[in-house]
C-alpha positions in Angstrom: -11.5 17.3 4.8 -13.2 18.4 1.6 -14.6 16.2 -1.1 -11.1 17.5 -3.2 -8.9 17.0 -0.5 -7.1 13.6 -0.3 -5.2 12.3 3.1 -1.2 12.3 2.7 0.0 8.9 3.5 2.3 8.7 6.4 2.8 6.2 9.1 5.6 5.6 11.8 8.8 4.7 9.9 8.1 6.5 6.6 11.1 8.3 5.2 10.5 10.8 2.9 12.2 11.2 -0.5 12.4 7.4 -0.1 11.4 5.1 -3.4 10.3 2.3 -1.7 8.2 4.6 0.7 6.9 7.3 -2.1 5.8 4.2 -3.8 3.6 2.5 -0.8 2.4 6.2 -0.9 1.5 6.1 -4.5 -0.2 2.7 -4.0 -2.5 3.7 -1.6 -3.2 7.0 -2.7 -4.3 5.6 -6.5 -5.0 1.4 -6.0 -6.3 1.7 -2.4 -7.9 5.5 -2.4 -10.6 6.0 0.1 -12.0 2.6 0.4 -11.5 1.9 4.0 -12.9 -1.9 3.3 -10.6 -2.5 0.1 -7.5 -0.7 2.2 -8.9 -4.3 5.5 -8.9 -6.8 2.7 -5.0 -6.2 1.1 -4.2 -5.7 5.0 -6.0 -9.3 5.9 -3.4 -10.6 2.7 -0.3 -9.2 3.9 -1.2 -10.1 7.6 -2.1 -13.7 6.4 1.5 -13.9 4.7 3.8 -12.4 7.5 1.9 -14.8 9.9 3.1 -17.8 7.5 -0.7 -18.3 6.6 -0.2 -18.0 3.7 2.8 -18.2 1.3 2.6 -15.1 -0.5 0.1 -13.2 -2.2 -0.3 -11.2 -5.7 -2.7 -8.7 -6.8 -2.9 -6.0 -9.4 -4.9 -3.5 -9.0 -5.6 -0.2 -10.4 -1.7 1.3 -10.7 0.4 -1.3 -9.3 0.6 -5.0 -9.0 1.7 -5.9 -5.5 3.6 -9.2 -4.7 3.6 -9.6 -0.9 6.3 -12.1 0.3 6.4 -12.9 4.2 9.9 -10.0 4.3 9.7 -8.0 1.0 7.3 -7.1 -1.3 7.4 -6.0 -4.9 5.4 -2.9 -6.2 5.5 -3.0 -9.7 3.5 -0.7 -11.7 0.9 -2.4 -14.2 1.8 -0.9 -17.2 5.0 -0.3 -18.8 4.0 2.6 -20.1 4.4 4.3 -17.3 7.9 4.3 -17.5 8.7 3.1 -13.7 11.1 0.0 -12.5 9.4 -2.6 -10.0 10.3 -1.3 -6.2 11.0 -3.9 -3.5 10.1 -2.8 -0.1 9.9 -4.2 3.3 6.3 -5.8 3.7 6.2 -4.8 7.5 6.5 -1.3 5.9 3.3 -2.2 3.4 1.5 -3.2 6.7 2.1 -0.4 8.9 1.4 2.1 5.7 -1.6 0.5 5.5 -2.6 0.6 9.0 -1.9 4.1 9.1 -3.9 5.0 5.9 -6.9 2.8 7.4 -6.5 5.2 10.6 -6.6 8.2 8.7 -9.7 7.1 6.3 -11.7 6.2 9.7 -11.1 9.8 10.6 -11.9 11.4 7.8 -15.6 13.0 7.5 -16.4 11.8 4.1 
């Protein structure tokens, strides 16, 4: 992989063409990016909230503000300039995206 070359985010279960899923993709791809450590931490989060550990967990980051609930979790995008509607996906989806993306970052030469 080149230093303009970006991973395409895929993991088992995504469904292209799918808003929930294009937008997991969008998260990682802008908020998450290459930062393998960044990409553990939101991962620790979600992990802490399906496990019941915790009750839920908010963060806005770069593009989006994620709300991760122990089933669903809303991706909404941090300014409403943007022009896009808060998408509610299935957080087991958010966690195996982001296992997949952490994967794929390990791999990666840069």
């Amino acid at each position: 992989m080149t230093t303009g070359d970006f991973p395409l985010p895929d993991w088992p279960g995504k469904v292209t063409d799918d808003p929930g899923h294009d937008r997991i993709a969008a998260c990682l791809v802008m908020d998450i990016g290459r930062a393998d450590q960044w990409a553990a931490e939101v991962l620790s989060h979600v992990g802490k909230v399906r496990q019941g550990l915790e009750a839920s967990w908010e963060m806005a980051m770069n593009a989006y503000i994620i709300n991760v609930g122990p089933d669903m979790t809303e991706i909404a995008p941090v300014y409403d300039e943007a022009g896009e509607s808060p998408v509610t996906v299935r957080t087991n989806d958010l966690e195996a995206a982001l296992r997949a993306w952490i994967s794929k970052l390990s791999e990666s030469p840069d």
